[in-house]
C-alpha positions in Angstrom: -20.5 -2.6 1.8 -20.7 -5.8 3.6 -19.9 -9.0 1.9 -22.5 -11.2 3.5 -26.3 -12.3 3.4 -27.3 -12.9 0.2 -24.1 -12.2 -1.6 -22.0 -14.5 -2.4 -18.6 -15.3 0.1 -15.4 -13.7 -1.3 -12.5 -16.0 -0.4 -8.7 -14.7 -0.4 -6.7 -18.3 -1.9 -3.3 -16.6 -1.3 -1.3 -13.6 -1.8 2.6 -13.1 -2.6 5.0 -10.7 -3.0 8.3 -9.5 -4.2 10.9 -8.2 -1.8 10.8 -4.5 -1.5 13.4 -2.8 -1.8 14.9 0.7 -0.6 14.2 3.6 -3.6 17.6 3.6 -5.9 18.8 0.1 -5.4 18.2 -3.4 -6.9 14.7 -2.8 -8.5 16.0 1.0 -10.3 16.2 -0.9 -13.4 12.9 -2.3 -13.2 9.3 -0.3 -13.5 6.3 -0.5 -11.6 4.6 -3.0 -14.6 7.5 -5.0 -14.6 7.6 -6.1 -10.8 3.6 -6.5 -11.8 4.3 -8.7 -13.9 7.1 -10.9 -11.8 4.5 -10.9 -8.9 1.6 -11.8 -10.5 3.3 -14.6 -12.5 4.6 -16.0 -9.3 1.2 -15.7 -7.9 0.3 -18.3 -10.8 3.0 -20.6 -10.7 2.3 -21.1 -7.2 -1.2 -22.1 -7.3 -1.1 -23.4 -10.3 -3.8 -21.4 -11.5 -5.4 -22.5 -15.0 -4.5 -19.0 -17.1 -8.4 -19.7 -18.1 -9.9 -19.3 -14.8 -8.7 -15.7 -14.6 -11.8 -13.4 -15.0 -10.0 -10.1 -14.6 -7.0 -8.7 -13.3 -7.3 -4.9 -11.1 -3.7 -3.1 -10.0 -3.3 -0.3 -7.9 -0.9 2.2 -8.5 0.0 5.7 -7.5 2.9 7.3 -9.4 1.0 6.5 -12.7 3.5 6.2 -15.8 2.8 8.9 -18.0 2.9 6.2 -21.2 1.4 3.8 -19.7 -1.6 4.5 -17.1 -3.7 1.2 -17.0 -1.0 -0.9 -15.1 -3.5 -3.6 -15.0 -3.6 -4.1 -18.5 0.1 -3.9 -18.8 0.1 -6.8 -16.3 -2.6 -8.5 -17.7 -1.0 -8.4 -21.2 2.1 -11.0 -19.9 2.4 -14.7 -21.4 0.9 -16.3 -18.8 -2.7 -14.9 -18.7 -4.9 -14.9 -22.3 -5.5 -11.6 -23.8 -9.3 -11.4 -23.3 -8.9 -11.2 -19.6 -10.3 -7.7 -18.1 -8.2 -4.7 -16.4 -8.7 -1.8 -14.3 -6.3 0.0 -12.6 -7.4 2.0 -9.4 -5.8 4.2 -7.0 -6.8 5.2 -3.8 -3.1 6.6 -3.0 -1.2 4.3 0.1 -4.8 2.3 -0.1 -4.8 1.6 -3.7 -3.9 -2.0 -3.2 -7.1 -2.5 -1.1 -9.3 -0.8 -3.2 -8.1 -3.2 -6.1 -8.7 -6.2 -3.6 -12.5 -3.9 -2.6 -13.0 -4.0 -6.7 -12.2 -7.6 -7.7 -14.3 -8.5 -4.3 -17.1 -7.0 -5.4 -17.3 -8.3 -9.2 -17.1 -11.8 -7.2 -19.7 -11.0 -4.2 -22.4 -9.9 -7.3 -21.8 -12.8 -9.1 -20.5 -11.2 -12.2 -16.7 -12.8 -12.1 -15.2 -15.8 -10.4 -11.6 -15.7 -10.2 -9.8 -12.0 -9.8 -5.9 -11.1 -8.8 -6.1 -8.0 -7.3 -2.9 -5.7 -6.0 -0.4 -3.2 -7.1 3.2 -2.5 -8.0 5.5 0.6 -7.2 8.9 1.5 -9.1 9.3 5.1 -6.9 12.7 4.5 -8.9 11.2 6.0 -11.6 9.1 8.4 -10.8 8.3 11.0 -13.9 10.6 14.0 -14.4 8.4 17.0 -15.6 9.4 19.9 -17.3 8.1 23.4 -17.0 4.7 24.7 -18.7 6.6 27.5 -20.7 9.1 24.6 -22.2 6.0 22.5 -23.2 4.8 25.6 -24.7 7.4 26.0 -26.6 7.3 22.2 -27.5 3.5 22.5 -28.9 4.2 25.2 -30.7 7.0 24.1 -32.5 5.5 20.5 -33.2 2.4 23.1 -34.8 4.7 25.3 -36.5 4.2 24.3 -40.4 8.0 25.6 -41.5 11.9 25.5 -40.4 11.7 29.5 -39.5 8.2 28.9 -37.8 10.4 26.1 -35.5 13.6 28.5 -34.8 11.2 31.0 -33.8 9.3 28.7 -31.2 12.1 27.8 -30.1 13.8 31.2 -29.7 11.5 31.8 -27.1 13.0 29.5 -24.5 15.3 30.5 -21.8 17.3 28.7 -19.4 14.8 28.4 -16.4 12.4 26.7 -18.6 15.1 23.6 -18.8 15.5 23.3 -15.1 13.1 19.8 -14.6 10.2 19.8 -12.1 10.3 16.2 -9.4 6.7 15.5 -8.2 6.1 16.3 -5.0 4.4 13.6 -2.3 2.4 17.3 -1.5 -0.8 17.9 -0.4 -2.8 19.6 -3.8 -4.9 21.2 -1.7 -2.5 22.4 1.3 0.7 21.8 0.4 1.6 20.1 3.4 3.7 17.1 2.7 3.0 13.6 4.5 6.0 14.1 7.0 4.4 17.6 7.5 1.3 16.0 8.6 2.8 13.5 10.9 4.6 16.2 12.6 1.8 18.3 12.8 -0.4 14.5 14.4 2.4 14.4 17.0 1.8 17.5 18.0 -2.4 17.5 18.6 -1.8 14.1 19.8 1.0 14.8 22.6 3.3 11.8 20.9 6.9 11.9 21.9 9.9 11.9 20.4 10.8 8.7 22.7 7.4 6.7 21.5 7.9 7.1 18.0 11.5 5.5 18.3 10.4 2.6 20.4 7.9 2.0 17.8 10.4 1.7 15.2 12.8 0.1 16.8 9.8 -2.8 17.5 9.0 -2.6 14.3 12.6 -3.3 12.8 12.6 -6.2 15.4 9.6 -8.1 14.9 10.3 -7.9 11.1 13.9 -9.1 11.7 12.2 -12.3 13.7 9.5 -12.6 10.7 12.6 -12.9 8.3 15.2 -15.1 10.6 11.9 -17.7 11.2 10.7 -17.5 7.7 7.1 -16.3 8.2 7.9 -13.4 6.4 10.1 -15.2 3.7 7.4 -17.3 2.7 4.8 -14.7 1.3 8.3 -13.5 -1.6 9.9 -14.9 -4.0 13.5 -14.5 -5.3 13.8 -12.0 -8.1 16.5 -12.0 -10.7 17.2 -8.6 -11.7 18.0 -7.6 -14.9 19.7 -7.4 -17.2 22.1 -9.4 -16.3 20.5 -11.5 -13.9 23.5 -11.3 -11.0 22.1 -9.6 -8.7 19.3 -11.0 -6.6 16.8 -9.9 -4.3 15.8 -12.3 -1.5 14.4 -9.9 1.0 13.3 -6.7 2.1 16.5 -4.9 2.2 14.6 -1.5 4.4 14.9 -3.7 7.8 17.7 -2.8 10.4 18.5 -5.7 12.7 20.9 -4.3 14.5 19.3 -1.1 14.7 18.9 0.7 18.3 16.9 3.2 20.4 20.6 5.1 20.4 20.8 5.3 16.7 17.5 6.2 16.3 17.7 8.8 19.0 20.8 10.3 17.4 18.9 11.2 14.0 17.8 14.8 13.4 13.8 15.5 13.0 13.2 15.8 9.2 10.5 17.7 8.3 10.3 20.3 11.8 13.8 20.5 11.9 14.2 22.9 15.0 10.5 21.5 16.8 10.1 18.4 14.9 10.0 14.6 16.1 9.5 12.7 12.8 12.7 11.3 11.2 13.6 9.2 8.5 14.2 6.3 11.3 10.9 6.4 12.4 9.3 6.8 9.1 8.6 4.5 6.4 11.6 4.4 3.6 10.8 5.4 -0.2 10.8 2.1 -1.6 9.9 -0.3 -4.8 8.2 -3.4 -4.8 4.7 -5.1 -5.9 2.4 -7.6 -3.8 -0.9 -9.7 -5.0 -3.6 -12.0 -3.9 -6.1 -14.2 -5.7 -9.3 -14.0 -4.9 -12.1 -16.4 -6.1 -16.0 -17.1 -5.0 -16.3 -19.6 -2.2 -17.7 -22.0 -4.6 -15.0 -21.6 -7.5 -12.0 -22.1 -4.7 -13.6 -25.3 -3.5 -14.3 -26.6 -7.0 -10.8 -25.7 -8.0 -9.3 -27.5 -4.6 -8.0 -24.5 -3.2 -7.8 -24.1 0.6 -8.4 -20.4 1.1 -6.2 -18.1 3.7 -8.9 -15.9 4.5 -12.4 -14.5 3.6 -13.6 -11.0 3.7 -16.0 -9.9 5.8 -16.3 -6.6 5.4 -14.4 -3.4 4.5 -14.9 0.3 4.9 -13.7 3.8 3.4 -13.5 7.1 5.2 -12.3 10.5 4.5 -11.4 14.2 6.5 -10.0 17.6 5.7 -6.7 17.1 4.3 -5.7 20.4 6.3 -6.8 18.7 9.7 -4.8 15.5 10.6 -4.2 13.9 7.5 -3.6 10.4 8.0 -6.1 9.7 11.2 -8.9 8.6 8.5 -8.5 4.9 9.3 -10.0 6.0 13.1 -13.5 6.8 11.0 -13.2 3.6 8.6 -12.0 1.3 11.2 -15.8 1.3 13.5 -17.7 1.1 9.8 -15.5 -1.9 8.8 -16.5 -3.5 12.1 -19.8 -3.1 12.4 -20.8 -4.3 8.6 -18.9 -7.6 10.0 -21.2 -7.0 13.1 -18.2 -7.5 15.4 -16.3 -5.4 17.9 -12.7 -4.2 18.6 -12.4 -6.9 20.9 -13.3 -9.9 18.5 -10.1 -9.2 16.5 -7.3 -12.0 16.8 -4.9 -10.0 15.1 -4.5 -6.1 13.9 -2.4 -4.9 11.0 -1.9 -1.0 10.9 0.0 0.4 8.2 3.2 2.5 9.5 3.5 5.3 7.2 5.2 7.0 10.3 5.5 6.1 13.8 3.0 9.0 14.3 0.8 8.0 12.1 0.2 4.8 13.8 0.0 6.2 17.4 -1.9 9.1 16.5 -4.7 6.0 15.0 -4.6 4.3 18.1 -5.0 7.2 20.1 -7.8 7.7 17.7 -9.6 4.5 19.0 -9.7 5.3 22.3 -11.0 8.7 22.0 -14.7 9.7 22.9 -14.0 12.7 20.4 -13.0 10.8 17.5 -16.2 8.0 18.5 -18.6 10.7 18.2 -17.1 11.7 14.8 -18.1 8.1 13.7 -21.3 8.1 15.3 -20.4 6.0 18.1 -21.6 6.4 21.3 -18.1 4.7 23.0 -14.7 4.7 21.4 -13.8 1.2 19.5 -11.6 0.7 22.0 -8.2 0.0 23.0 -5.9 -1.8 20.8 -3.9 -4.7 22.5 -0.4 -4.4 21.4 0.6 -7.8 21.7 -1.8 -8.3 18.5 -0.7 -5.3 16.4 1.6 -5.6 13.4 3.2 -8.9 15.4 6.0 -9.0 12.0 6.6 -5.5 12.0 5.3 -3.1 9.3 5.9 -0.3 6.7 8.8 1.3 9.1 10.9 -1.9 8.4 10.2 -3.5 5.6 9.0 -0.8 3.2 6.2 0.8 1.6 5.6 0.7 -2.2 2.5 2.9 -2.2 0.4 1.0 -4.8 1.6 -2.9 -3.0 1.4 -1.8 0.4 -2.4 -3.2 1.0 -1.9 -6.2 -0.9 1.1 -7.0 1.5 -0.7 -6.4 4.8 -3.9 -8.8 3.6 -1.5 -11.4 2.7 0.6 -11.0 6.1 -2.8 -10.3 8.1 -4.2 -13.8 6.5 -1.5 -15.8 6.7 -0.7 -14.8 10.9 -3.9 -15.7 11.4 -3.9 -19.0 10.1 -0.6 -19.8 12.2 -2.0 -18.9 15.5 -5.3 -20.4 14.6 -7.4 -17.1 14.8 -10.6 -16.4 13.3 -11.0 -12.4 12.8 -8.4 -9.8 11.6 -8.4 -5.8 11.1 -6.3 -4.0 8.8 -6.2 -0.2 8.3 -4.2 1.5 5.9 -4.0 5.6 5.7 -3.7 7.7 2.6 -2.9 10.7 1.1 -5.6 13.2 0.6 -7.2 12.3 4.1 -8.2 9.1 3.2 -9.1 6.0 5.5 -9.6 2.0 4.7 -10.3 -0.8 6.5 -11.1 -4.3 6.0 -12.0 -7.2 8.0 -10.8 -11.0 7.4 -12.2 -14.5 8.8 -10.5 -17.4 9.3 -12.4 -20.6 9.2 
């Protein structure tokens, strides 16, 4: 949908985030509502934001915890906010922090809230272990069982096998094909090197590194104390490799296609925790409320494809719908930030743009064009410093707003890719 005419202007105050952090490290103590939580209290504190003025608060998430599945409310339920506020979670996989922003934009652009902080949170540290279906079985059946003998003879029926715990897999439902899988499989069809995927990563780990050493990057976290001792703290994203080189990332082994392959865990985004927010408010509310937004949305735009095809070119079909509910072009856009699931991911989208094949799919008569790449992900991206599925889109708005505000730009695209063939884009104004 497109957020202008007679609707009413959605602005984006600010956004914040906590450093991500590799899978396993400092945040493995910590789950998915509690950096939630940390974020969107810092989000507060910073703005100073009247706990009263807080119409509802929507999370994305997309390892859901089994106990608890409405992150929002978990969030929402903190000290800081009152207990009336309303929460929805949402996920959208890799895009589920952008739908939440889509969600809370749209309960603003109606006129039916004022004041929404939208994102999502990621522990991928503690992702549910399953069990078999023959050991729940036998689990039901002795909770049912109404005597001691009717239990030992539920649970006679185990065996060994059934014990043996079952890891989620980041899988395709419907193919089986893993993300990697599917990046290997876009480097192929798309006639991406080896050699381009590397350079990419090894720009992206640079331009990060810069964002960090000048502090652009520094200023959208916040320092978090983990517990429970409180000694150890995280500062910044601990994914990106300064000192990394085409060499070393030439030396590592393909991944996924071991003996054909091209994709490897140096020019792919790291399993990582972390959480990211933004407030959101009507145009009116900010301006009553003294706030001096960082952006405004001008449109946004979903898309989807066969899973079995290319799996993460759906931001090449979202991208052209995104622009043209903003009635502007390829060429009007200041700044671009892509999301870097894989190095392949990304160049497979912008070959994407330039295609006539892929235009046509979108009903375009011309492809969107040709991104410039002095203006792409000018901090770096996923690759470098992480990718907490559910806080991923919330971090690109906030670094996509703020850039833009620094070079004095007016209009921003972001694209994020997700699992399931899924595509999302949104634009942002500056004014």
């Amino acid at each position: 949908m497109s957020l202008n005419g007679s609707l009413r202007r959605v602005a984006i105050v600010t956004g914040v985030r906590t450093p991500f952090s590799r899978a396993g490290t400092l945040y493995k103590s910590l789950s998915a509502i509690d950096l939630g939580r940390l974020c969107v209290a810092e989000l507060m504190q910073r703005t100073n934001l009247n706990a009263a003025d807080v119409d509802a608060v929507v999370f994305g998430t997309v390892v859901q915890s089994v106990q608890a599945p409405n992150i929002a409310r978990e969030v929402a339920l903190m000290p800081l906010l009152k207990k009336n506020v309303d929460a929805w979670s949402v996920s959208r996989a890799c895009a589920s922090a952008n739908q939440a922003i889509a969600d809370g934009a749209d309960q603003i652009a109606l006129g039916h809230m004022d004041c929404v902080i939208a994102g999502g949170s990621e522990s991928l540290s503690n992702v549910p272990i399953l069990h078999s279906r023959a050991f729940a079985d036998v689990l039901m059946a002795a909770n049912k069982a109404k005597s001691l003998p009717a239990k030992i003879s539920a649970f006679s029926k185990m065996r060994p096998r059934d014990l043996v715990p079952v890891a989620p897999a980041i899988a395709e439902p419907t193919t089986g094909e893993t993300m990697g899988q599917s990046a290997e499989k876009m480097a192929k069809l798309n006639d991406i090197s080896r050699e381009e995927q590397d350079e990419f990563a090894l720009r992206s780990h640079r331009l990060a590194a810069a964002g960090l050493r000048d502090g652009r990057l520094s200023a959208e976290m916040f320092p978090v104390y983990v517990p429970p001792r409180y000694d150890k703290i995280a500062t910044t994203d601990n994914g990106v490799r300064e000192d990394s080189s085409l060499e070393q990332l030439a030396a590592l082994k393909p991944y996924f296609d071991k003996r054909y392959g091209s994709v490897t865990a140096g020019n792919a985004s790291p399993i990582t925790d972390g959480a990211a927010a933004v407030l959101l408010m009507s145009e009116e509310k900010a301006a009553a409320l003294g706030y001096h937004p960082i952006g405004f949305i001008r449109s946004y735009a979903s898309a989807a494809l066969d899973p079995g095809e290319q799996l993460l070119q759906a931001p090449v079909l979202a991208a052209p719908k995104a622009l043209a509910r903003a009635g502007l072009a390829l060429q009007d856009m200041d700044l671009i930030e892509m999301h870097e699931a894989f190095a392949a991911q990304v160049l497979s989208n912008l070959r994407g743009f330039e295609s006539q094949a892929w235009a046509e799919r979108a009903g375009l008569k011309a492809p969107v064009g040709v991104v410039d790449r002095a203006r792409l992900n000018v901090m770096g991206g996923s690759i470098a410093v992480g990718h907490p599925f559910g806080a991923t889109g919330a971090r690109i708005t906030t670094t996509l707003c703020n850039e833009l505000g620094r070079r004095g730009g007016q209009f921003g695209l972001l694209t994020v890719c997700a699992a399931g063939g899924l595509g999302f884009a949104m634009v942002i104004e500056r004014v």
